[in-house]
C-alpha positions in Angstrom: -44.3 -87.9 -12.6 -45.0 -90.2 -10.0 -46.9 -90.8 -6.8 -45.5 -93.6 -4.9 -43.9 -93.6 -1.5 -40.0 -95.5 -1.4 -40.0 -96.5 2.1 -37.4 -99.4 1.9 -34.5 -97.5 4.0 -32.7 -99.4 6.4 -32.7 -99.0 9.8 -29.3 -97.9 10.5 -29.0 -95.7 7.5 -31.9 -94.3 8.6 -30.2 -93.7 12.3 -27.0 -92.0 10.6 -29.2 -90.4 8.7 -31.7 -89.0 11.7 -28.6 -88.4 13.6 -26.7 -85.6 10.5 -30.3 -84.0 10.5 -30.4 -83.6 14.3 -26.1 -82.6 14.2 -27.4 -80.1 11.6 -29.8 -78.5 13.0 -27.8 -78.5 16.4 -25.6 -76.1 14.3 -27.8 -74.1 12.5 -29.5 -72.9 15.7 -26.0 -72.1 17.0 -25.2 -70.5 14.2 -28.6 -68.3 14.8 -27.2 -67.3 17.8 -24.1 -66.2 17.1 -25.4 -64.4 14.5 -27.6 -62.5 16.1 -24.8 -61.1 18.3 -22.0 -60.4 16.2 -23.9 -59.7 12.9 -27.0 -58.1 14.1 -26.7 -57.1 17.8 -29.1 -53.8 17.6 -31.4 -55.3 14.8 -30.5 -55.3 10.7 -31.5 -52.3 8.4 -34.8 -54.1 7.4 -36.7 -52.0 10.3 -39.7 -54.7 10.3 -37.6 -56.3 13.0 -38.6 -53.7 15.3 -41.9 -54.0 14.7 -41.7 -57.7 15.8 -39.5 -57.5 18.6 -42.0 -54.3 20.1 -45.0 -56.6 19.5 -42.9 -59.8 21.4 -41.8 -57.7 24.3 -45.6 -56.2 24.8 -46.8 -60.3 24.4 -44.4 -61.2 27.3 -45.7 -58.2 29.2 -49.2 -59.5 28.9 -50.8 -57.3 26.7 -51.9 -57.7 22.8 -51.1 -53.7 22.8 -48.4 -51.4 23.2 -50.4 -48.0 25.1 -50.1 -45.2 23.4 -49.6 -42.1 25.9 -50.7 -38.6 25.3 -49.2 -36.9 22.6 -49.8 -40.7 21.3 -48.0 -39.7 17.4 -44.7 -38.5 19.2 -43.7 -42.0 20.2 -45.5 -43.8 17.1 -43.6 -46.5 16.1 -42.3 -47.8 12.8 -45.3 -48.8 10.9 -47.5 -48.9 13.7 -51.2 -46.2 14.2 -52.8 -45.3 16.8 -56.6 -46.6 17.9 -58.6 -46.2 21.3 -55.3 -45.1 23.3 -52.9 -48.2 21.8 -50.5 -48.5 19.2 -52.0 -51.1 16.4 -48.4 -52.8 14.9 -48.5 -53.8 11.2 -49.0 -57.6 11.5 -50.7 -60.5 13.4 -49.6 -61.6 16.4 -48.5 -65.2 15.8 -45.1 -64.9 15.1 -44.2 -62.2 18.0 -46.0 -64.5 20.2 -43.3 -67.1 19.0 -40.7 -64.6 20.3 -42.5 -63.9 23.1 -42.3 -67.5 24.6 -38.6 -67.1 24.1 -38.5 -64.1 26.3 -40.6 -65.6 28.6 -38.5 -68.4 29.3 -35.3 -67.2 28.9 -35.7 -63.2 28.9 -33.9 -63.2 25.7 -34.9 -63.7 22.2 -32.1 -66.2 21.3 -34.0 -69.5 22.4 -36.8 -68.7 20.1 -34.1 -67.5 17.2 -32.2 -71.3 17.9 -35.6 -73.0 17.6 -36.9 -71.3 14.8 -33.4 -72.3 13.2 -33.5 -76.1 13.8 -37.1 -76.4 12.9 -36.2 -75.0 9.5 -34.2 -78.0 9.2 -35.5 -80.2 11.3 -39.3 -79.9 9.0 -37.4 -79.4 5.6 -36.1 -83.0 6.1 -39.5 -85.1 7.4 -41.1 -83.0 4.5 -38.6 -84.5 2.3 -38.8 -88.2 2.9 -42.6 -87.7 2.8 -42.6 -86.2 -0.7 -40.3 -88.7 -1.8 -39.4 -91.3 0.4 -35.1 -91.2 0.3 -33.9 -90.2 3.5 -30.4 -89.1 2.0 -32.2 -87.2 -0.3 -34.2 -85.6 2.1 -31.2 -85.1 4.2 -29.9 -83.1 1.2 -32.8 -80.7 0.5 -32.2 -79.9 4.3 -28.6 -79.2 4.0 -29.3 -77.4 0.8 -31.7 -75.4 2.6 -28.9 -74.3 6.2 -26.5 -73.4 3.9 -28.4 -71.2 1.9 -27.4 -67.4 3.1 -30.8 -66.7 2.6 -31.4 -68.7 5.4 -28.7 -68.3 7.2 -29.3 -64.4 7.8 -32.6 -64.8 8.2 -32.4 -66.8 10.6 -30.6 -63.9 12.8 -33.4 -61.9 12.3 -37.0 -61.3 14.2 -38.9 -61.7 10.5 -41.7 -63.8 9.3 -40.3 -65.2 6.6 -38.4 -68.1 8.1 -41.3 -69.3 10.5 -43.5 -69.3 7.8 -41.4 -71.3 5.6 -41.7 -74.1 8.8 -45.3 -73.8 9.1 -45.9 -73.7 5.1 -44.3 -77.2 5.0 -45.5 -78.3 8.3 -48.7 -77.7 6.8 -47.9 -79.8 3.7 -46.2 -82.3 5.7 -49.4 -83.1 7.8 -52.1 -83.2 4.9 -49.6 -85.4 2.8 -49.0 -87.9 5.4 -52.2 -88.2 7.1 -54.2 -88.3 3.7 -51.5 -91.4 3.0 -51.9 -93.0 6.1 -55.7 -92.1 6.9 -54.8 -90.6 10.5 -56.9 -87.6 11.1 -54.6 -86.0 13.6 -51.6 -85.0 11.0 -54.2 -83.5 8.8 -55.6 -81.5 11.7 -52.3 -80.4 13.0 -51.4 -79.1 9.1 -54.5 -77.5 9.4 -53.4 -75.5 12.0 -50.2 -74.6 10.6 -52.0 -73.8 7.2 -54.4 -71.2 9.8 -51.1 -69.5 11.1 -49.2 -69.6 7.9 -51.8 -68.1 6.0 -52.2 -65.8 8.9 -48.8 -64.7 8.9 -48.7 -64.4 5.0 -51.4 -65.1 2.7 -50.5 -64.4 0.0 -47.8 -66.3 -0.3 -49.3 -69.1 1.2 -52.2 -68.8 -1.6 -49.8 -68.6 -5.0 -47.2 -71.7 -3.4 -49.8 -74.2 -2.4 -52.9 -73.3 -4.4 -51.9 -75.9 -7.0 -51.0 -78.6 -4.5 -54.6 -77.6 -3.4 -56.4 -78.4 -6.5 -54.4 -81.4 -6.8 -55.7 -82.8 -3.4 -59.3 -81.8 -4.0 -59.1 -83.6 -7.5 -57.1 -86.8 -6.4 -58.6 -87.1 -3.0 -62.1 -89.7 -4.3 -63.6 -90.9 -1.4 -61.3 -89.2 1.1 -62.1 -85.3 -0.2 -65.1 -84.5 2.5 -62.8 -86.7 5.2 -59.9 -84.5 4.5 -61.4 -81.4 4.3 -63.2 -81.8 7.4 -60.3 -82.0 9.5 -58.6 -79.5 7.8 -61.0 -77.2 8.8 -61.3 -78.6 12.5 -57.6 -77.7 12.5 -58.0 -73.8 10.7 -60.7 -73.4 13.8 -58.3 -72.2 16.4 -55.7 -70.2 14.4 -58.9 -68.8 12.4 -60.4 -67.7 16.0 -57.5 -66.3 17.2 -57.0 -63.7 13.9 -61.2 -63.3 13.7 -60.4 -62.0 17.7 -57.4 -59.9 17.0 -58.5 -58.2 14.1 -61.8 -57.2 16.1 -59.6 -56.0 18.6 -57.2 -54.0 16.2 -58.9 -52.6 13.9 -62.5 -52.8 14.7 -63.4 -55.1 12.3 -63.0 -59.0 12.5 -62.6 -59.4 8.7 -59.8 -56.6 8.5 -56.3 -57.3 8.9 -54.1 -54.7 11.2 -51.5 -54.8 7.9 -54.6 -52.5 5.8 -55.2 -50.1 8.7 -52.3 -47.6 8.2 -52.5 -46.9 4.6 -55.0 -48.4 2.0 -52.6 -47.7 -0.8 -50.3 -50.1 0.8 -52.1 -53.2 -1.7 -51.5 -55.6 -4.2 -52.1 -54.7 -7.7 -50.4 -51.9 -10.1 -51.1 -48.3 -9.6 -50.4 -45.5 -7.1 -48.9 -46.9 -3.7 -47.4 -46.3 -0.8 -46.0 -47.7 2.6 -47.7 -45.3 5.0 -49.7 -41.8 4.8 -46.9 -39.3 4.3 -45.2 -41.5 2.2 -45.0 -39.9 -1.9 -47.2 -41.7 -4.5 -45.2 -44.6 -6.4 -46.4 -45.9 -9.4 -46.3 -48.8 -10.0 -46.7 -50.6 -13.1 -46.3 -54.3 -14.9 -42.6 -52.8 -16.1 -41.5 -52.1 -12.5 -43.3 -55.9 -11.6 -41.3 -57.9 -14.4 -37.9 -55.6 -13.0 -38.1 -56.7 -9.1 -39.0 -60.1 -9.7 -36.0 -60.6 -12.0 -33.7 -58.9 -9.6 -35.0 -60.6 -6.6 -34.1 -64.0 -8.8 -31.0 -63.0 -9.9 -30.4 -62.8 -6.5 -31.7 -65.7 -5.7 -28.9 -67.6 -8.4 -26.1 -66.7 -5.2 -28.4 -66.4 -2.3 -29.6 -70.1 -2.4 -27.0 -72.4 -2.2 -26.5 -73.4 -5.9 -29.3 -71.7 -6.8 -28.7 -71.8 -10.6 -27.2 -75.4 -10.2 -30.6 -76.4 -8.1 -33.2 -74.9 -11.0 -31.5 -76.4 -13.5 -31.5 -79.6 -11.7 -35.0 -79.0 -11.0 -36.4 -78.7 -14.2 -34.4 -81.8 -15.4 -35.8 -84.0 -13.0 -39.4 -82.7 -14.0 -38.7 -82.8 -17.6 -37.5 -86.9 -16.9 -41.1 -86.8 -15.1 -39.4 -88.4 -12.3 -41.2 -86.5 -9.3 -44.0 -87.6 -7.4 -46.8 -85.3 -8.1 -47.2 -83.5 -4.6 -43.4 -82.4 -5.5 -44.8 -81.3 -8.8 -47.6 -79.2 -7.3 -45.0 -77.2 -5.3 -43.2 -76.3 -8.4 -46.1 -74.9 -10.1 -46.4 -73.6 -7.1 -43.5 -71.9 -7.0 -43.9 -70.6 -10.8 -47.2 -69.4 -9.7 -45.6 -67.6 -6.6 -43.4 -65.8 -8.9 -45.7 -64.8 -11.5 -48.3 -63.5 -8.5 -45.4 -61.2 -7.5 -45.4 -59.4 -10.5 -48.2 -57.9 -9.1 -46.9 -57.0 -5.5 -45.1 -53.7 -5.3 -43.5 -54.5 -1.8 -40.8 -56.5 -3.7 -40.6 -53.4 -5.9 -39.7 -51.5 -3.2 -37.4 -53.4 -1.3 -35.3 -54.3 -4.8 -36.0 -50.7 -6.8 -37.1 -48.1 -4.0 -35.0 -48.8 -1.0 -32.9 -52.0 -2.5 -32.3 -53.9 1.2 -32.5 -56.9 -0.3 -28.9 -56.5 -1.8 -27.7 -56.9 2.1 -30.4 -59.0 3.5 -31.0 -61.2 0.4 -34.3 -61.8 -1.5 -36.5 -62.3 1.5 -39.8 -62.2 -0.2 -38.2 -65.7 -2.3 -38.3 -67.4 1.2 -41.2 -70.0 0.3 -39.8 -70.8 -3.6 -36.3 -72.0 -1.6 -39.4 -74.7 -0.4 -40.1 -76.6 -3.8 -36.1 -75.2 -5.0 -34.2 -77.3 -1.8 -36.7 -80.4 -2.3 -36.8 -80.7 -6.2 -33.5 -79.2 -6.7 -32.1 -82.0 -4.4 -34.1 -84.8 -6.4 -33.0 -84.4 -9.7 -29.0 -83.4 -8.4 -29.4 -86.8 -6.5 -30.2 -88.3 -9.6 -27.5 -86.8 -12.1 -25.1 -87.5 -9.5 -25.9 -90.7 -9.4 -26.2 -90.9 -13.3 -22.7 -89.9 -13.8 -21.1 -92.1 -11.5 -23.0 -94.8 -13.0 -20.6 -93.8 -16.2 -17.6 -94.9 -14.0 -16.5 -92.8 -11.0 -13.8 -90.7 -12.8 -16.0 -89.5 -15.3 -18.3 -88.3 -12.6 -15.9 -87.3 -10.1 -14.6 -85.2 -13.3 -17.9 -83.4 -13.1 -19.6 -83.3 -9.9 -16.6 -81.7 -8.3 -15.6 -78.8 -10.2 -19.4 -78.0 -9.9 -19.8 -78.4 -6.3 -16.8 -76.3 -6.0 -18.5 -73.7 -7.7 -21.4 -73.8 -5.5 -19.3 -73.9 -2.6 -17.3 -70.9 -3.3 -20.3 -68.7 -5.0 -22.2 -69.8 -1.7 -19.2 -68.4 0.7 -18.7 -65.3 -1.5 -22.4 -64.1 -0.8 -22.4 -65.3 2.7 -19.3 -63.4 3.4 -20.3 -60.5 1.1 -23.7 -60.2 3.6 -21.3 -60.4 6.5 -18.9 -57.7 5.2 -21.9 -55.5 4.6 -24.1 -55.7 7.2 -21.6 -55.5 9.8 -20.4 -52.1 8.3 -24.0 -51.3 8.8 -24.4 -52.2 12.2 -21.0 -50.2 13.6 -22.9 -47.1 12.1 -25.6 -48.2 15.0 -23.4 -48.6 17.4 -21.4 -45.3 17.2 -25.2 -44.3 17.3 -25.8 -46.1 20.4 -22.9 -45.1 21.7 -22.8 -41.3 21.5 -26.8 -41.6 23.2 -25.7 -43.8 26.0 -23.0 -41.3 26.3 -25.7 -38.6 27.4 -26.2 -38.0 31.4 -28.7 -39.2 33.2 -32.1 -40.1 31.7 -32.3 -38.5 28.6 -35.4 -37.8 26.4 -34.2 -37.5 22.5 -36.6 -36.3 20.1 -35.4 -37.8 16.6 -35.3 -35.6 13.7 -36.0 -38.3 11.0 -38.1 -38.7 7.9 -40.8 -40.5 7.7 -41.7 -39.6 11.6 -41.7 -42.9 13.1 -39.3 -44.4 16.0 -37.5 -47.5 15.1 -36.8 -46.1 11.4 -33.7 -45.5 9.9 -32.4 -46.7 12.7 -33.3 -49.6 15.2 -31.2 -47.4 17.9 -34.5 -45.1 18.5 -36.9 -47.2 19.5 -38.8 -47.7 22.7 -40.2 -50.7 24.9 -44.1 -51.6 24.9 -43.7 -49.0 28.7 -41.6 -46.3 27.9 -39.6 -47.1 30.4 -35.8 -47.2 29.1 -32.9 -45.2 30.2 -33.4 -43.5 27.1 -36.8 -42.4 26.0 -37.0 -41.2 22.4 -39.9 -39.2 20.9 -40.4 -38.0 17.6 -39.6 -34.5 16.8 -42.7 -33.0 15.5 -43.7 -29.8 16.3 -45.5 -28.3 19.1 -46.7 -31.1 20.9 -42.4 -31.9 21.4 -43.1 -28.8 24.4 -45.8 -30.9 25.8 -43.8 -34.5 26.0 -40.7 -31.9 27.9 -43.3 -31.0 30.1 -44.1 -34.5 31.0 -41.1 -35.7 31.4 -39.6 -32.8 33.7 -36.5 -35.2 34.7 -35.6 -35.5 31.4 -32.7 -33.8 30.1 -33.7 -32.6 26.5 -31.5 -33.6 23.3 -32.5 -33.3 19.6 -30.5 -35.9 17.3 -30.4 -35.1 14.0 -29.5 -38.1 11.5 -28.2 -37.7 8.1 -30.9 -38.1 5.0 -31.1 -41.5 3.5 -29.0 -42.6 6.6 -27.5 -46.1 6.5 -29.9 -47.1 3.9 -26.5 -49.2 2.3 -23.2 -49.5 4.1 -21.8 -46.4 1.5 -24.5 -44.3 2.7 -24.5 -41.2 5.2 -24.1 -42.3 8.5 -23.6 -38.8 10.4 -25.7 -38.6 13.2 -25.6 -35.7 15.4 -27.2 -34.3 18.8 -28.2 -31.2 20.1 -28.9 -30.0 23.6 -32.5 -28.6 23.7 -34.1 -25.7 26.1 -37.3 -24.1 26.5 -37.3 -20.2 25.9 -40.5 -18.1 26.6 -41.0 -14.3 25.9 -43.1 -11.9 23.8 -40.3 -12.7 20.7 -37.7 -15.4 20.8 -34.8 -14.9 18.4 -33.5 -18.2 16.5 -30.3 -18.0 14.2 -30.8 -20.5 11.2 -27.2 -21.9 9.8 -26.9 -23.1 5.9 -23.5 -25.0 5.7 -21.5 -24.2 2.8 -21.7 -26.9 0.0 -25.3 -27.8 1.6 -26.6 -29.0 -1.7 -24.9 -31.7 -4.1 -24.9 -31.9 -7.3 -26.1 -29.4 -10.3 -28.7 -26.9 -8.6 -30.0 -23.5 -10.5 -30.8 -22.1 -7.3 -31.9 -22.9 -3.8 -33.7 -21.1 -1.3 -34.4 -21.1 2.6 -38.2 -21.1 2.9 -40.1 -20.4 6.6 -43.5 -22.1 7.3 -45.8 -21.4 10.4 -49.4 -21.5 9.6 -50.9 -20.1 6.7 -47.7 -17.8 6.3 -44.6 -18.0 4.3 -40.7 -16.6 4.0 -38.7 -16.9 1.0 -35.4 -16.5 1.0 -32.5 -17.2 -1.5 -29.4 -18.5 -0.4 -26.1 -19.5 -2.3 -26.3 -23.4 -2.4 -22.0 -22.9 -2.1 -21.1 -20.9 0.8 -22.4 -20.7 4.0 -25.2 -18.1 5.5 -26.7 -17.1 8.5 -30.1 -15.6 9.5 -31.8 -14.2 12.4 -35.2 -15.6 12.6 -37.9 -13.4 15.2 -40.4 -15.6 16.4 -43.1 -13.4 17.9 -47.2 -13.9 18.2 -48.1 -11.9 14.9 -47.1 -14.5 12.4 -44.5 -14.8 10.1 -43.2 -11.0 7.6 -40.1 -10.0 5.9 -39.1 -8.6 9.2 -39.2 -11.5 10.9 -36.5 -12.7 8.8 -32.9 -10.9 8.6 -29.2 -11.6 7.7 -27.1 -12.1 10.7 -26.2 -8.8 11.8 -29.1 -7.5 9.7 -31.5 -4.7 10.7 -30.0 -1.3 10.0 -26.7 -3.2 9.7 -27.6 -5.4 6.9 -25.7 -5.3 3.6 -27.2 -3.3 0.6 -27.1 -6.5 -1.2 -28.6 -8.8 1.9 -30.9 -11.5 0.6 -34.2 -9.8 -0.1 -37.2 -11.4 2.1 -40.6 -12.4 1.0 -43.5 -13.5 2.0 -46.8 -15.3 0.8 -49.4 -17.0 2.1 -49.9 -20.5 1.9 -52.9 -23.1 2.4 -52.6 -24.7 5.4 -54.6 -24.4 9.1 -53.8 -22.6 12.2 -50.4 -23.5 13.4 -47.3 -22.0 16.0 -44.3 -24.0 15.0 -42.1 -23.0 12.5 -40.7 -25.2 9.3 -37.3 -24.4 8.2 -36.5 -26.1 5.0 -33.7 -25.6 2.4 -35.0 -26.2 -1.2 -32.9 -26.8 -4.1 -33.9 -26.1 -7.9 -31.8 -28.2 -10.4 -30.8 -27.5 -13.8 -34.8 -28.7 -15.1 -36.2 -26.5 -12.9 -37.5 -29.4 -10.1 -37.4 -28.6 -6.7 -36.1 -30.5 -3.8 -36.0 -30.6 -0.1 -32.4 -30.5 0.9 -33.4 -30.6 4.7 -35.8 -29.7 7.1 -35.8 -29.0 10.9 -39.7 -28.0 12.8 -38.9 -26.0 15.4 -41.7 -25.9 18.4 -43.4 -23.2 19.1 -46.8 -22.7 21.3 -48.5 -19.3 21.6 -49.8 -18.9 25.4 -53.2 -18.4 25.6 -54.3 -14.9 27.8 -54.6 -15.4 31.3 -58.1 -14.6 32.4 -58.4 -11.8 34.7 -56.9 -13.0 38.5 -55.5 -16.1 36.7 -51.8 -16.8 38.0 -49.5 -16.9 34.9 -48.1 -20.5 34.0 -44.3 -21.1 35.2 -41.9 -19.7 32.5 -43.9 -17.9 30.5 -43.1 -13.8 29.8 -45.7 -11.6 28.5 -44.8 -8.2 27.1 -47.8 -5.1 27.3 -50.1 -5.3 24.4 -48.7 -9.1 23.0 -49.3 -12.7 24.1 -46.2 -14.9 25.0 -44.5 -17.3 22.8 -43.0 -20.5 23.9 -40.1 -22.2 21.9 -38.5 -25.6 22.6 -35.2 -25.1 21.0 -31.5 -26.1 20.2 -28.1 -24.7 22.2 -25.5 -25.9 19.8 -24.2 -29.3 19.5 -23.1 -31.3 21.6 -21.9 -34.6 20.0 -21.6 -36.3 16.4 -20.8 -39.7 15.3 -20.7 -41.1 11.3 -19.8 -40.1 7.9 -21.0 -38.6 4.9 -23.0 -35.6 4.5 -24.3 -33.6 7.4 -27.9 -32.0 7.6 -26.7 -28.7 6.4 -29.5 -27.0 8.4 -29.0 -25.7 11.9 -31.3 -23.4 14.5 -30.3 -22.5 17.7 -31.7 -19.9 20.2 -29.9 -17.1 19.6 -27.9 -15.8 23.0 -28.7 -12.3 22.9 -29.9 -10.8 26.2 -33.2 -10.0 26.9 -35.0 -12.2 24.3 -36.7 -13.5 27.8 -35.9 -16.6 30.3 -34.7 -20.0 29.3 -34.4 -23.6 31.1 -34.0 -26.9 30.2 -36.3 -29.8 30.7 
């Protein structure tokens, strides 16, 4: 390997050269944009976008916060808790704050999305010449790098990842240059991208330049103390800033807001998982070795000539013909890859939810870093080793294999296209049939895990609340108390389909329901099982009734469709409660015979409906679930005026129920939730209203 600087490039080669770079990334901030609105108008399905954009729009408002109003867990969103009256979002604040600016300046977030873009470029090339010195071949790692559809869809996307690919390299390109040229003021400037970088992602910024780290400190005689000195002048600020957020987020300057939601959420193998009510997932070294290899296989297509690029790669090192900063970034990148095996995010996104199929490899981001810049180098210099053969010789070679690139490049490109655009008209027919609604809705979204902005980007809020739409999670009781709030409010319920638009073949069905309050001393609710509720080979399945520490138990046939009265009264949950349609003295000598149990769990009013499926090894499933609200009115003291709505019958207290009056609209395909409760119409079962 070697460590020399080739500097000899004329000055109007270097000017055609400057000038592609600038044309370049001219068009791959364009190409941002126009991505951005055709591909990914309402956000992709990785739901971290929302997380950014919430924490961007609450920047430009002038808060660090988004407030959390009382019931603060109805509108949590994705990924985000709640602390002193504020929602704490998942990660730090540099990168929204990049977003921010854009909407600022522009009220959009297209300007920052452009720059972003460019930068990529823009950085990828000055890095280049500085690890090597050709400006063509620099030129090249940055064209390798925009036509990669890795970056190319990320660059329509309000992520990390590409920003922290710029200020990974910025951070090399500073310490490089000003360690060659003695300057102090690069050094400090990569000092402050190091701070932000390793603020937005440690631990990639750890595995890729922790060799090029001990290269520096072992090279660096006579300039180690110099270099390290401003360095650290330039970590100060950027180290400040996190020290100060962290304080504010979680309490503790030391503690990142990314560990505050759920500890299991860690490197290393073992039980984890994304949030509190997310199941256990274990993870082991087999599941480490399996997501690393599929996020590289990826990577072959995703990269443009991936495979072409490592091979080329690993010639040029093997021919030791890279300066040794270049060489540190490979180990780097080897490193990077062999940390990751450790790192069950990239388990889940390849095994567990498998985005990266439509989104590409996004946790591979920083190797495309030492892939574009060594990968150029040695194709530069078997390129030019076969044309020194004679030009039809090499012509014979280079062009069938740049063909190859070139059309396994536009097959993934257009394969991302094809499939995240079938993903985002799912959204839109979502968007569309709650835009549809009168007035100023509130929606209370029927999804699990209970977050806002997850499966869908469509139900989400603003940092105030404030949007024609206001969605809240559906929840239980405390969904009575955000209708009260919002008296204005027309009431829906939108139920969406499970495991909806995880991949574009997946459920998209969608559907709303218009929601009143009903009060009385019993409140009858018929629950619907669809016919063919449950897929595939089931033993058995069964309607089961939660409210407290009680419990109904039902069977049900998991092929044909059944109805059943549901009583919801003040004196908890028995067989009685629970009848066929039509049931009573009416009922069928072979009706569905009722039981009950008692379960552990603390006081509660509202009801869980869930359909549970056994399969041919006897496991159980949850089919579907629906909570329907329910609040027990507490007795009026003694010349207290009763609260509007409610009904209290002689020797019981009132009941309150938030619930469904049928359908009123539904949008996708695929399976619907086969589980439906509606306030039954009968007469006399007390007063209802909407809110």
């Amino acid at each position: 390997m070697t460590s020399g600087h080739d500097d000899d490039a004329s000055v109007p080669r270097r000017s055609a050269v400057g000038w592609y770079v600038v044309a370049l990334a001219v068009c791959a901030g364009l190409g941002a944009v126009v991505l951005r609105h055709t591909v990914f108008p309402l956000l992709s399905v990785n739901n971290d976008e929302g997380i950014y954009l919430l924490h961007a729009r609450t920047l430009a408002a002038g808060r660090l916060f988004p407030a959390a109003p009382d019931p603060a867990q109805s509108y949590l969103p994705w990924l985000g808790t709640v602390v002193d009256g504020h929602y704490v979002l998942k990660y730090t604040p540099f990168v929204p704050a990049i977003y921010a600016v854009g909407l600022l300046l522009t009220g959009s977030i297209d300007l920052a999305l452009a720059v972003i873009a460019a930068a990529a470029v823009v950085v990828t090339y000055l890095l280049g010449v500085e690890l090597g010195g050709s400006r063509r071949v620099a030129a090249l790692s940055a064209t390798l790098l925009a036509f990669s559809p890795l970056t190319v869809i990320q660059s329509a996307m309000v992520l990390s990842y590409l920003p922290a690919l710029i200020l990974t390299q910025a951070a090399v390109l500073g310490v490089l240059r000003g360690r060659r040229r003695l300057r102090a003021w690069p050094v400090a400037l990569g000092g402050a991208a190091l701070g932000v970088a390793a603020a937005v992602r440690p631990y990639d910024v750890v595995l890729l330049l922790g060799p090029l780290a001990v290269w520096l400190a072992v090279t660096s005689v006579g300039r180690r103390w110099w270099l390290l000195r401003w360095l650290l002048c330039g970590l100060a600020v950027p180290a400040v800033v996190v020290l100060v957020t962290n304080l504010a987020a979680t309490g503790n300057p030391l503690r990142l807001p990314f560990a505050l939601l759920e500890p299991d959420d860690r490197l290393g193998f073992g039980g984890r998982r994304l949030y509190p009510a997310d199941g256990l997932h274990q993870f082991g070294l087999p599941d480490g070795l399996r997501s690393v290899g599929d996020h590289l296989w990826l990577m072959g297509g995703w990269a443009c000539g991936g495979v072409v690029l490592a091979a080329a790669a690993i010639g040029a090192a093997a021919r030791r013909r890279l300066p040794a900063p270049a060489a540190m970034l490979g180990v780097g990148a080897v490193v990077f890859l062999i940390g990751y095996v450790g790192f069950w995010g990239a388990w889940n996104a390849a095994e567990l939810w498998g985005g990266i199929r439509y989104v590409g490899p996004f946790y591979l981001v920083p190797v495309l870093i030492p892939l574009v810049h060594l990968g150029a180098r040695g194709a530069a210099a078997g390129a030019a080793a076969l044309l020194a053969r004679g030009r039809r010789v090499g012509l014979a070679v280079l062009v069938p294999v740049v063909t190859a690139v070139a059309v396994l490049t536009s097959f993934v490109f257009s394969g991302a296209v094809r499939d995240n655009l079938v993903l985002t008209d799912h959204d839109k027919d979502l968007r569309a049939m709650v835009a549809g609604l009168p007035g100023r809705p509130l929606v209370f979204v029927a999804a699990n895990p209970a977050f806002l902005g997850h499966p869908s980007p469509v139900t989400a809020n603003g940092p105030d609340l404030d949007g024609r739409q206001l969605y809240a999670i559906a929840r239980g009781v405390d969904d009575l108390t955000v209708a009260a709030d919002h008296p204005d409010r027309p009431a829906y319920l939108l139920r969406l389909a499970t495991a909806y638009n995880r991949s574009p073949s997946s459920p998209s069905a969608a559907r709303l329901e218009r929601l009143a309050v009903r009060a009385g001393g019993q409140v009858e609710v018929t629950v619907a099982v669809g016919a063919r509720s449950v897929s595939g080979p089931v033993r058995s399945a069964r309607l089961v009734v939660t409210a407290g520490s009680h419990r109904l138990t039902v069977p049900v046939d998991p092929r044909a469709a059944s109805a059943f009265t549901l009583t919801v009264d003040a004196d908890g949950l028995d067989p009685a409660d629970l009848a066929p349609s039509g049931g009573g003295d009416t009922a069928e000598p072979d009706s569905p015979t009722v039981t009950a149990s008692a379960v552990r769990g603390g006081r509660g009013t509202s009801v869980t409906v869930a359909l549970l499926a056994t399969d041919t090894h006897g496991r159980d499933r949850t089919v579907d679930r629906q909570i329907l609200p329910v609040r027990l009115a507490t007795p009026a003291a003694p010349g207290t005026p009763s609260a509007p709505g409610a009904v209290t019958r002689a020797g019981s207290a009132a009941v309150t129920v938030l619930g469904s009056l049928g359908r009123v609209d539904e949008v996708g395909a695929g399976a619907r939730p086969p589980l439906s409760l509606t306030l039954a119409s009968a007469p006399g079962q007390g007063r209802s209203g909407s809110r």
